[in-house]
C-alpha positions in Angstrom: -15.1 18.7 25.2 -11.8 20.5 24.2 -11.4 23.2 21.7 -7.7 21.5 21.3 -8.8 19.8 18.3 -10.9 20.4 15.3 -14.9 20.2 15.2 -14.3 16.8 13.1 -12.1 15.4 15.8 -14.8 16.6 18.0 -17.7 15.3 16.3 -15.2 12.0 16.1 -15.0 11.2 19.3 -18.0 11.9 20.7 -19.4 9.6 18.3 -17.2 7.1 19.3 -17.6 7.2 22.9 -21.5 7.0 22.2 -20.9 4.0 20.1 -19.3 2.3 23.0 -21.7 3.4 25.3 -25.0 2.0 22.9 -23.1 -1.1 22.6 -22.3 -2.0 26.7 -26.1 -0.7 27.2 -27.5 -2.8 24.3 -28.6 -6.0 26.1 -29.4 -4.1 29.1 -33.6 -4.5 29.4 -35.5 -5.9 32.1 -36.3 -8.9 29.3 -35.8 -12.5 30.7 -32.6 -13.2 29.4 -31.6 -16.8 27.4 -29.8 -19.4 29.6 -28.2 -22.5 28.1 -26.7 -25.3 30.1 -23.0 -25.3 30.3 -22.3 -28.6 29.3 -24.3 -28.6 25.8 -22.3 -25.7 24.8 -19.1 -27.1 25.6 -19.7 -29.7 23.1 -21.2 -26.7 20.3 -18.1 -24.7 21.4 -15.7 -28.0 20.6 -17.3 -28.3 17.1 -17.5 -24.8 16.0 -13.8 -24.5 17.3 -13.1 -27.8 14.4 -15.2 -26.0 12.1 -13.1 -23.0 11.9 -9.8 -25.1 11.9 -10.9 -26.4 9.1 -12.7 -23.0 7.1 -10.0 -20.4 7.5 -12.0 -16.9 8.5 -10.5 -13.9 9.8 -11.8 -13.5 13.6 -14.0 -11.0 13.6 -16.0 -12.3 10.5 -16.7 -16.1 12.4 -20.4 -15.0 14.0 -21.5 -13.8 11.0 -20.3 -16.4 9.0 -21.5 -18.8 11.5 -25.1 -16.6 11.3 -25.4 -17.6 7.5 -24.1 -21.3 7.6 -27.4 -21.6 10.3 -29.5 -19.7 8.2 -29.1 -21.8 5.3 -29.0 -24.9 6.9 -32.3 -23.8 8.9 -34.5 -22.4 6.2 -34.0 -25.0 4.0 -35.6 -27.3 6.3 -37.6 -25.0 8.2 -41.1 -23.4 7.9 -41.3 -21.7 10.9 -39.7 -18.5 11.0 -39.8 -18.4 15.0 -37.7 -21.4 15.2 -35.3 -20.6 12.9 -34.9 -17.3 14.8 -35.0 -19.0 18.3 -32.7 -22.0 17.3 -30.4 -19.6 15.4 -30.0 -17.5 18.8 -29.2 -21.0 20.8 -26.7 -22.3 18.3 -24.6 -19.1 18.6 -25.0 -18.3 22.4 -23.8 -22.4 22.6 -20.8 -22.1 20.1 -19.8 -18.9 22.8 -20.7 -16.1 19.4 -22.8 -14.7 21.7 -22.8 -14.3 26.3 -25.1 -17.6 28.0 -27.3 -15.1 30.1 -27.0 -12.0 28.6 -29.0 -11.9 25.2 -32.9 -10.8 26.2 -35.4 -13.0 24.6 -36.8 -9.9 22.5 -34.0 -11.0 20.1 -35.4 -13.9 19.2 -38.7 -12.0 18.0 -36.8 -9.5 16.3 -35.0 -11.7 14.2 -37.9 -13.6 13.6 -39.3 -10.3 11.8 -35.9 -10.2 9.9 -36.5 -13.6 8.8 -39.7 -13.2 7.7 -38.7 -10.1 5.6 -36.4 -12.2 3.8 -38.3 -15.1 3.7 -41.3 -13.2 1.8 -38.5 -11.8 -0.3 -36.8 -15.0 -1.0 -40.1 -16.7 -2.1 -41.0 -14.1 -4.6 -38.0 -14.1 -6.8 -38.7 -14.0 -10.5 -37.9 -17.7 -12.3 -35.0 -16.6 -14.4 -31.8 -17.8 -15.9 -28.7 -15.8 -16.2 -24.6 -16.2 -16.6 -24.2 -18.0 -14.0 -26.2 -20.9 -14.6 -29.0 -21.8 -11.8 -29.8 -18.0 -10.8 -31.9 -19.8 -8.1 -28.7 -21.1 -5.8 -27.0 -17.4 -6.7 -29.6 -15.6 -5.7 -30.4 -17.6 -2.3 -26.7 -17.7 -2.1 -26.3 -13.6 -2.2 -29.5 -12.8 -0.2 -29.1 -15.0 3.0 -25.0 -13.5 2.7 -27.5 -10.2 3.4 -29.6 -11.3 5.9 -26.9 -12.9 8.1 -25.5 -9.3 8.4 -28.9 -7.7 9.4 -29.6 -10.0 11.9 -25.8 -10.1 13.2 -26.5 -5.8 13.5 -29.1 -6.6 15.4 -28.0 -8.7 18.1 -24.5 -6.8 18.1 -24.9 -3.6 16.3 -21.9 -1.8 14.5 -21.9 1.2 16.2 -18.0 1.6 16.5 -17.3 0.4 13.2 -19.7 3.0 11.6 -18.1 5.8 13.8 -14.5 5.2 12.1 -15.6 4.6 8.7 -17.6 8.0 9.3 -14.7 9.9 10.5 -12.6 8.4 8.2 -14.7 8.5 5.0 -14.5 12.5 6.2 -10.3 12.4 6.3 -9.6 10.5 2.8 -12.6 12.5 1.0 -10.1 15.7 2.0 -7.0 14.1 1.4 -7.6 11.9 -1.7 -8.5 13.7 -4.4 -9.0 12.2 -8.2 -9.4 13.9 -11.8 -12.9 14.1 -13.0 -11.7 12.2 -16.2 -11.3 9.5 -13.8 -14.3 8.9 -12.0 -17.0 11.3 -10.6 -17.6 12.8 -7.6 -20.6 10.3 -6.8 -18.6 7.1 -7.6 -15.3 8.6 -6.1 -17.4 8.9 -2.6 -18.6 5.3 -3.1 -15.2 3.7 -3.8 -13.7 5.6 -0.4 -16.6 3.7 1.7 -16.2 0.8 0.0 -11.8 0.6 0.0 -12.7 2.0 4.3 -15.1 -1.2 4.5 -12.7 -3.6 2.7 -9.4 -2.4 4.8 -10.5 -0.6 7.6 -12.9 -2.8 9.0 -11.9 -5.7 7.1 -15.6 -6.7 5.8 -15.8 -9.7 3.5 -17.9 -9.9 -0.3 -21.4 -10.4 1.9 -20.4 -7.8 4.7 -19.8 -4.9 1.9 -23.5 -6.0 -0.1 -24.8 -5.6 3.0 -23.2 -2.0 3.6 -23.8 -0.9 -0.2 -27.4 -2.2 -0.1 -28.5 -0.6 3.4 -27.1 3.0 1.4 -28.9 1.6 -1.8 -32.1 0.7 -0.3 -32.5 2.9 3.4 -36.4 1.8 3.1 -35.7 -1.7 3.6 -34.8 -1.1 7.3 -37.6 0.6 8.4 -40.5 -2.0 8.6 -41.1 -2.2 4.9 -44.6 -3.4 3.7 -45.3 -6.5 2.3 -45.6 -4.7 -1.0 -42.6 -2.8 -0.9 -40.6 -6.6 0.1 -42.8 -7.9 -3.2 -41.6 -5.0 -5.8 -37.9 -5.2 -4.4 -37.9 -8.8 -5.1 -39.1 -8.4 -8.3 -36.5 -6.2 -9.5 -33.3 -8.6 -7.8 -31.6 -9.1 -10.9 -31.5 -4.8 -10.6 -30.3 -5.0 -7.2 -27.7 -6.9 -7.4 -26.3 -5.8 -10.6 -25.7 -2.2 -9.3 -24.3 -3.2 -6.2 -21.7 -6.1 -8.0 -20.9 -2.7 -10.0 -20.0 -0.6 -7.4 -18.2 -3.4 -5.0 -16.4 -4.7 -8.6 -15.3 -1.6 -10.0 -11.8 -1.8 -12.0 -10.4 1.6 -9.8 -11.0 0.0 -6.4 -7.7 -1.4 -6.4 -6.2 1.7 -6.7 -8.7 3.3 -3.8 -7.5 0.3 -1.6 -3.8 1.0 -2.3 -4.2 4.6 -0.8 -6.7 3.3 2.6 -4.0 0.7 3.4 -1.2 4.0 3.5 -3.3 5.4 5.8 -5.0 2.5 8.1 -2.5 2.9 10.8 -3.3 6.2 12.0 -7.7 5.1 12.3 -6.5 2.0 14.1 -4.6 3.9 16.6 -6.7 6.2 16.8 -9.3 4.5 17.6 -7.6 2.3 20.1 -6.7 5.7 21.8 -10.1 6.4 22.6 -11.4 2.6 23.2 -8.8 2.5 26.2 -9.7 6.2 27.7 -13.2 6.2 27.6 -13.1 7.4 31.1 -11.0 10.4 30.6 -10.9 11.2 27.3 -11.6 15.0 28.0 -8.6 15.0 29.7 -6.5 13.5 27.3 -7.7 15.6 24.7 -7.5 19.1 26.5 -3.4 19.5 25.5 -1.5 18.0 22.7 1.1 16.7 24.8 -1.6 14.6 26.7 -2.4 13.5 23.1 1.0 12.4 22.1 1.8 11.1 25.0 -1.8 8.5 24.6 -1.4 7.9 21.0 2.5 6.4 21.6 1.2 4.1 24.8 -1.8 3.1 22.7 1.0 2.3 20.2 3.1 0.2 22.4 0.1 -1.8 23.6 -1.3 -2.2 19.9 2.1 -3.5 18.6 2.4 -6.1 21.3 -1.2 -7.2 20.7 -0.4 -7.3 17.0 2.4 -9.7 17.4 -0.1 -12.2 19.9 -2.6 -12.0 17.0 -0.8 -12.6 14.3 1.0 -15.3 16.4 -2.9 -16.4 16.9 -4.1 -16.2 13.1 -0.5 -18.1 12.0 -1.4 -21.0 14.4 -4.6 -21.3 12.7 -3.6 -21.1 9.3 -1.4 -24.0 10.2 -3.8 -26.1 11.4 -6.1 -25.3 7.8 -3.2 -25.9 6.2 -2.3 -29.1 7.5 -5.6 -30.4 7.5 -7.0 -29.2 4.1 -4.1 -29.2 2.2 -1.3 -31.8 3.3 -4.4 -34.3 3.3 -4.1 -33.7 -0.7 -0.1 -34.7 -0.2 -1.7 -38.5 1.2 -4.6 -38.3 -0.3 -2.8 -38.2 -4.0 0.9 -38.3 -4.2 0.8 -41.9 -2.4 -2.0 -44.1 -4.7 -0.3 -41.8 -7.7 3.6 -42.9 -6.4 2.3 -46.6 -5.3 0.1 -47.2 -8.9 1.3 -45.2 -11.2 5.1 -44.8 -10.8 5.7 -48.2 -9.2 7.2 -46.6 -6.3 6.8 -44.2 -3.5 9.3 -41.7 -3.1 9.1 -40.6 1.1 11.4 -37.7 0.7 9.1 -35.8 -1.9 5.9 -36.8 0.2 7.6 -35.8 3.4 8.8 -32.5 2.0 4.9 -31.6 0.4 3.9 -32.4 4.0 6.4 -30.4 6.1 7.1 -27.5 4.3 4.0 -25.6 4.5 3.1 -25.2 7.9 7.2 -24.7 7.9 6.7 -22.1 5.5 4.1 -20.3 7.5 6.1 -20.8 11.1 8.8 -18.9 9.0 6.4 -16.2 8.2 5.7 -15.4 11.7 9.1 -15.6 12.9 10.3 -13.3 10.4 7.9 -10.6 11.4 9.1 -7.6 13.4 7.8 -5.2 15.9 7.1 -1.3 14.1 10.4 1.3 15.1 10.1 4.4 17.3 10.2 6.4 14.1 6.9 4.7 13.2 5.2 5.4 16.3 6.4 9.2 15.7 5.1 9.1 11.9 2.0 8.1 13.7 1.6 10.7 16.2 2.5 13.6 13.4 -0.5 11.6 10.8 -2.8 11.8 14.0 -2.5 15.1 15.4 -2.9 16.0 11.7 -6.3 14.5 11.3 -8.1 15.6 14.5 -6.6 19.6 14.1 -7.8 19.3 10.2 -4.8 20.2 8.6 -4.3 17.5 5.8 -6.3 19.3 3.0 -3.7 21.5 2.0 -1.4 18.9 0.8 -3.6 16.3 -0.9 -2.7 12.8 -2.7 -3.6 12.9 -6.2 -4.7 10.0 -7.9 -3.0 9.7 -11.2 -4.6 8.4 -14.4 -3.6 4.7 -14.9 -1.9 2.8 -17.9 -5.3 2.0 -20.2 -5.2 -1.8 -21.4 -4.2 -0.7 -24.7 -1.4 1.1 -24.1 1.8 -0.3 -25.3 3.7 0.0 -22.2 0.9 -1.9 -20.8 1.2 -4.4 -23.5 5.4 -4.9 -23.0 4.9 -5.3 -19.5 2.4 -8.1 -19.4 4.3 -9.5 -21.9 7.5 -9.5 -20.0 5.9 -10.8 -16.7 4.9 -13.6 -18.6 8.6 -14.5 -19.0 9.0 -13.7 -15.3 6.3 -15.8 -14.7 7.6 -18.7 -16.3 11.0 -18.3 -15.3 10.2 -18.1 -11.4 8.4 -21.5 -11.9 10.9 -22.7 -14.2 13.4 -22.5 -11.7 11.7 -24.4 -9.2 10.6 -27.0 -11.3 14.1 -27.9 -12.4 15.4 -27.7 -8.6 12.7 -30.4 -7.7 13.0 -32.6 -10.6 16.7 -32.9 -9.5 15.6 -34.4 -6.7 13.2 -36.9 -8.4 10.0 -35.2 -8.1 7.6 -36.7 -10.2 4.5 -34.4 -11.8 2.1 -35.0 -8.7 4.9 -34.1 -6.8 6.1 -31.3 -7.9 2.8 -30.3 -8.6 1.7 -30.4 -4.8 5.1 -28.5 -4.2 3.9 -25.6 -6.2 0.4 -25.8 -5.0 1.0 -25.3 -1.3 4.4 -22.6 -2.0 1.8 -20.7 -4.0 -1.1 -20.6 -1.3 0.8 -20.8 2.0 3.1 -17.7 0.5 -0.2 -16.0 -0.2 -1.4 -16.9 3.8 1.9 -15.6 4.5 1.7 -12.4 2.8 -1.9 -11.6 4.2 -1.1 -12.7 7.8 2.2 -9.7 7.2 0.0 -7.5 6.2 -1.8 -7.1 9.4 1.3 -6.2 11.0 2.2 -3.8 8.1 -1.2 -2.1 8.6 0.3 -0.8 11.4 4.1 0.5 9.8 3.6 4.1 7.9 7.2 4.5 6.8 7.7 3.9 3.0 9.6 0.6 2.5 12.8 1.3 1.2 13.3 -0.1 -1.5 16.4 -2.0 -3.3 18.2 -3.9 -6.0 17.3 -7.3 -3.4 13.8 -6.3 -2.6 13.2 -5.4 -6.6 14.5 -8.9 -7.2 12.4 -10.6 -4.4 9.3 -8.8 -5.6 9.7 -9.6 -9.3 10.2 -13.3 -8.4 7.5 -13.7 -5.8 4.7 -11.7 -7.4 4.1 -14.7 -9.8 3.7 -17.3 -6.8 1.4 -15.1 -5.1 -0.9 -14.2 -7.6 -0.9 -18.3 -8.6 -1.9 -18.4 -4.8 -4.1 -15.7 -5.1 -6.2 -17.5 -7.4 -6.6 -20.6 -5.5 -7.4 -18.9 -2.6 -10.1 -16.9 -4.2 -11.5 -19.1 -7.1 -11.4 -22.5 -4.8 -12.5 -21.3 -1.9 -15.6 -22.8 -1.5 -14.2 -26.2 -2.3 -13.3 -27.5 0.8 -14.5 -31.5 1.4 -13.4 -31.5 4.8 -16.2 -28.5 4.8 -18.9 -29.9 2.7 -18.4 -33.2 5.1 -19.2 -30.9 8.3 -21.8 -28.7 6.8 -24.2 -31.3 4.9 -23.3 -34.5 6.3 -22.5 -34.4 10.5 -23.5 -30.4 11.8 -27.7 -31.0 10.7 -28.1 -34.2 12.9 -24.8 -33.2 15.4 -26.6 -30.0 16.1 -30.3 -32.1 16.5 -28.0 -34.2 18.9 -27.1 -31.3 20.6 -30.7 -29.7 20.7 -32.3 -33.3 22.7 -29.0 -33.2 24.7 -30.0 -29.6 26.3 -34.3 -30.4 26.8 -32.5 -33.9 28.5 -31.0 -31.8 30.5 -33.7 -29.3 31.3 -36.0 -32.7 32.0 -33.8 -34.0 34.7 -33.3 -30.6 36.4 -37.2 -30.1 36.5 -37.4 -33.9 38.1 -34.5 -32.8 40.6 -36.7 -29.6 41.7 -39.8 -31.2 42.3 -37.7 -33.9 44.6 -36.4 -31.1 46.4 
């Protein structure tokens, strides 16, 4: 390797480049590999596509979401930990989450022994009652959210993703530094891993336990006895309570605020080396090599930015459309037909056509990153892998305290803001005879398609470094849209999991569609056995 850069670019990519290489060599064993007829997974791979139409997931979290939805559905109807391992395996290789022909059947056994850890460790939890009610549907809940990411490591380990949250955790500890008075050292260190986990590889509530309870708990990885599995179940409530405190600390916020500065130069980074695996010595031996990589890898990543977010939009629209407009038909018309007397079409019509309007808009609207970007880029880059960021570092200020009076006039004034952006819209809508369901619905899907819009932008701001420049308009935009979005926030987040469309899918039609599909592929395995004995 080069001496062009520093030992941590070094160390960097070398680690990456061995992270691609375990990864392509995984599955390669001289194990019988699982093979599933075509047809049976064309049919899982038409329902799981339905699924997520209607259960908005970013991309790269739908296997292991898919993992725990099978998990839960299987061990609670399930004794045998082979089968639920084995069955697992089929459903995702079917649904196209994993390669027909390519997994080696020792997966199957391993996470049968992943399975059975949690299984042992499920059954021993202490009968207790806490905050939230049941503690028995909170704690299954939380611990199969684990297990689907151990068992998703193990049939597609995370070796890239821990290389960049290494070498990154390594940048922003050098470049982020905060007051003692603050937080300490420990806990400063934890809330960089946990703000890289949360916007660098985008991990979900599950995904980040999983990472704060593998740093927690290393012992639990490496064959742990039946006693050890016992005593850690024991002490759950423990467990979990340390880990809900370090993922649900107050200054994480302000961690995330600096990571999402600072995302664009990992991402291209990283997509540097992913694309030059072959001859990344070469690139690496002169900074103009490196420049001249890091702007092509640009170009490429913007271009593929705008098909993905072209990619998420169209999805979003489809969730939209089919778990929210339903609400528009669903109530507006019995409510306009029985309680009004009358239905009025243009306020339905509008409740129905604006949001996936709305979001079409968003994507429209978004534009491609400037050449001054891409040359911020380069500059943050060449910074990172020569090591010479720590002399100018990012202090993180002390924030307003909840009893400060400044803090106390602000709330106080957004609350007027608040009101007055919904104000406005209320009296706009009631001009055009709105009824309350009506205008209700309106507000509804403005507040959680504008929330869908502003996290689909992001994305494509994760790659823009330039400050935004800032204005008397965009002052006035924010000031007026921050109400809507935190209103959409909320739904997003606090109703989540209340999906019918969902519930429908998941307890009523997947159990025996999936049994359906099950007989469908040993029908198929019959007939092919009958054909080779004919022939």
């Amino acid at each position: 390797m080069t001496k062009n850069i520093s030992e941590v670019g070094e160390t960097f990519v070398e680690n990456y480049k061995n992270a691609i290489k375990l990864e392509e060599s995984y599955n390669e064993t001289a194990d019988e590999r699982i093979k599933l007829h075509q047809v049976s997974s064309k049919i899982a791979f038409l329902y799981e596509k339905l699924r997520n139409a209607i259960d908005y997931k970013e991309e790269h979290l739908l296997r292991k979401t898919a993992i725990e939805r099978i998990l839960k559905r299987r061990l609670t109807t399930e004794k045998n930990e082979l089968d639920v391992a084995k069955f697992l395996i089929y459903e995702l290789i079917r649904a196209r989450y994993l390669q027909n022909d390519k997994i080696p059947e020792i997966r199957i056994f391993e996470v049968k022994q992943i399975i059975e850890k949690y299984t042992l460790f499920i059954n021993n939890f202490p009968e207790q009652k806490n905050e939230k009610g049941d503690n028995s549907d909170y704690l299954f809940d939380w611990t199969v959210g684990i297990a689907a990411c151990e068992i998703e490591e193990k049939i597609a380990p995370y070796k890239r993703e821990d290389a960049i949250v290494e070498f990154a955790k390594d940048v922003i500890d050098k470049k982020l530094k905060v007051p003692e008075q603050i937080i300490n050292e420990e806990n400063r260190k934890n809330q960089i891993y946990i703000a890289l986990l949360r916007n660098l590889t985008k991990s979900d509530v599950p995904l980040i336990r999983y990472r704060l309870f593998e740093m927690n708990h290393p012992e639990w990885f490496f064959a742990p006895s039946e006693g050890l599995i016992m005593k850690m179940s024991k002490d759950i409530s423990s467990i979990i309570s340390d880990i809900e405190e370090q993922a649900n600390n107050p200054l994480g916020e302000h961690f995330s605020r600096f990571i999402k500065k600072n995302l664009a130069y990992f991402t291209i980074l990283e997509d540097v080396i992913t694309r030059n695996t072959g001859n990344i010595n070469k690139i690496f031996v002169h900074h103009l090599h490196i420049e001249d990589a890091i702007k092509d890898a640009c170009i490429k990543k913007y271009k593929e930015a705008k098909i993905k977010l072209k990619r998420a939009a169209t999805r979003s629209i489809i969730y939209i459309f089919i778990t929210k407009v339903g609400l528009a038909i669903a109530m507006e018309l019995p409510f306009d037909k029985y309680i009004i007397g009358h239905i009025n079409y243009f306020a339905l019509g509008v409740n129905i056509i604006f949001p996936p309007l709305l979001m079409l808009l968003v994507v429209v609207t978004i534009k491609i990153p400037s050449k001054k970007n891409t040359e911020a880029i380069v500059k943050g880059i060449m910074e990172m892998i020569h090591d010479e960021y720590h002399d100018n570092p990012f202090i993180m200020k002390d924030t307003l305290h909840s009893s400060s009076f400044f803090n106390k006039a602000f709330k106080f004034f957004y609350a007027f803001v608040f009101i007055g952006s919904f104000g406005i819209i209320i009296l706009i809508l009631q001009k055009f005879n709105f009824n309350v369901m009506s205008i209700g619905l309106f507000l509804f899907f403005l507040s959680v398609v504008s929330y869908f819009g502003v996290r689909i932008r992001q994305s494509a701001r994760e790659l823009v470094v330039l400050k935004r420049k800032e204005g008397i308009i965009t002052f006035a935009t924010d000031l007026f849209s921050i109400p809507i979005l935190r209103v959409g926030q909320w739904f997003s987040t606090k109703l989540s999991n209340i999906n019918i469309f969902a519930f429908i899918l998941d307890f009523i039609i997947e159990a025996p569609f999936k049994t359906f599909v099950e007989v469908f592929e040993e029908w198929i395995n019959y007939i092919k056995e009958e054909r080779d004995k004919i022939y």
